[in-house]
N, C-alpha and C positions, 0 to 999 in steps of 0.2 A: 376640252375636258367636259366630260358627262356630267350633266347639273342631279346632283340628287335630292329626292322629295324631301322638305323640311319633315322632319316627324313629328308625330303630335306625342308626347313626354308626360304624364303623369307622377307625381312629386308627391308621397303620403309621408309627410314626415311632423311632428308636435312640434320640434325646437326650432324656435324661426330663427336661430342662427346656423342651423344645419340645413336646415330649407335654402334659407339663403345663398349660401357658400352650392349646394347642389344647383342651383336654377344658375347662379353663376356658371360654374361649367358648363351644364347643357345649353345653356340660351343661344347658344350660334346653332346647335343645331335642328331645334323647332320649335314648335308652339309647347308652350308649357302651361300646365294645370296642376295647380296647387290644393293638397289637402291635408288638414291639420286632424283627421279622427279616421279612424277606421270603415266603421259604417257610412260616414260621406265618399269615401273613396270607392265604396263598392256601389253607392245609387251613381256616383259621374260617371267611373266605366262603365256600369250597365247602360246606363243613360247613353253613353257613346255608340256603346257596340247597339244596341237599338236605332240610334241614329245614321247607320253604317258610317261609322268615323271614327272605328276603333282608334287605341291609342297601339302608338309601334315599341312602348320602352314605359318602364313603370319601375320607379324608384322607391323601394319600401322598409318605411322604417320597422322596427318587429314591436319596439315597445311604444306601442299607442295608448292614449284615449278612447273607448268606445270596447272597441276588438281591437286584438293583437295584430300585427301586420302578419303571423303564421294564419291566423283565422283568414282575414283578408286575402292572401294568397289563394290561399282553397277555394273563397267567395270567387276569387274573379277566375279560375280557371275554372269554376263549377259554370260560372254565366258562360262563359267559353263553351263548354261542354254542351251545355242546352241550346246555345245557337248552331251547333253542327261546326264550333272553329278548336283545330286541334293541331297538334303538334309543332309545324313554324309558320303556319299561320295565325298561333296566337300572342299576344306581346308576349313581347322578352320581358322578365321581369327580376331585377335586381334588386338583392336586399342588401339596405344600408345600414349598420345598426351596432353599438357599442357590446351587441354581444358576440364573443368569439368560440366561446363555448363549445365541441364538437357535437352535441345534442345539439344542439340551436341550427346548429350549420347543418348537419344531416336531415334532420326535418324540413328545411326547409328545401333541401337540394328532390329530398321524397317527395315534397308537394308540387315539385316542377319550376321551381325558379332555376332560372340561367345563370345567375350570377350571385354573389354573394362579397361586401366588401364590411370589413370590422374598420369603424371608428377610430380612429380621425378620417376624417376626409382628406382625401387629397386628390386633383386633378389629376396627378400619374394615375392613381389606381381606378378614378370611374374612367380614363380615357379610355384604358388599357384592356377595361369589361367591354367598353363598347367597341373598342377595336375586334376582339375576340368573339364578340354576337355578332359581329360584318355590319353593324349598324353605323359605324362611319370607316373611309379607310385608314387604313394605318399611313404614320408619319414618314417620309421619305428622307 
């Protein structure tokens, strides 16, 4: 069997019980980075993609501290943009977030996120995003 690259995961999320519950899920599949505010979450990816270590999956809460995780999204596809990285060569980026709203969902789906899961959390639903980005495979 084909060993596949652990990802590097980015996690912007305030509730460090949903933080939590999220790093638990992804943790078997790569390195994770944790951020509690908006504006720190866009100096580390930048700081990444600077460092060519992009991140491959980026979990985004919408209601933050700092910026919005809607702002945040734009932030980090803008750094995307300015580095020459576009379309699936930039993270996947899934928004995690208790709003379900269809304004909420469609903005953000306009801004280029991949995915989108409303609050609660639950391991079927981020498997099943990340199944769906081919970011791990599906369960046999």
């Amino acid at each position: 069997m084909m060993e596949k690259k652990a990802m590097d995961i980015l996690i912007v999320e305030d509730d460090p019980v949903s933080c939590t519950l999220i790093k638990t899920i992804l943790s078997p599949y790569g390195q994770i980075t944790t951020c509690a505010d908006g504006l720190e979450a866009v100096a580390v990816f930048e700081n990444a993609l600077d460092n060519n270590k992009p991140y491959s999956l980026a979990c985004l809460d919408i209601m933050l501290p700092g910026i919005d995780g809607q702002d945040v999204l734009k932030r980090l596809r803008n750094a995307e943009n300015q580095r020459g990285i576009s379309g699936l060569d930039g993270v996947r980026i899934i928004m995690v977030t208790a709003l379900g709203d269809n304004k909420s969902i469609m903005r953000a789906f306009n801004a280029q996120c991949e995915g989108y899961i409303v609050k609660p959390i639950r391991k079927d639903k981020v498997l099943f995003q990340l199944q769906a980005l081919g970011l791990i495979p599906e369960e046999v």
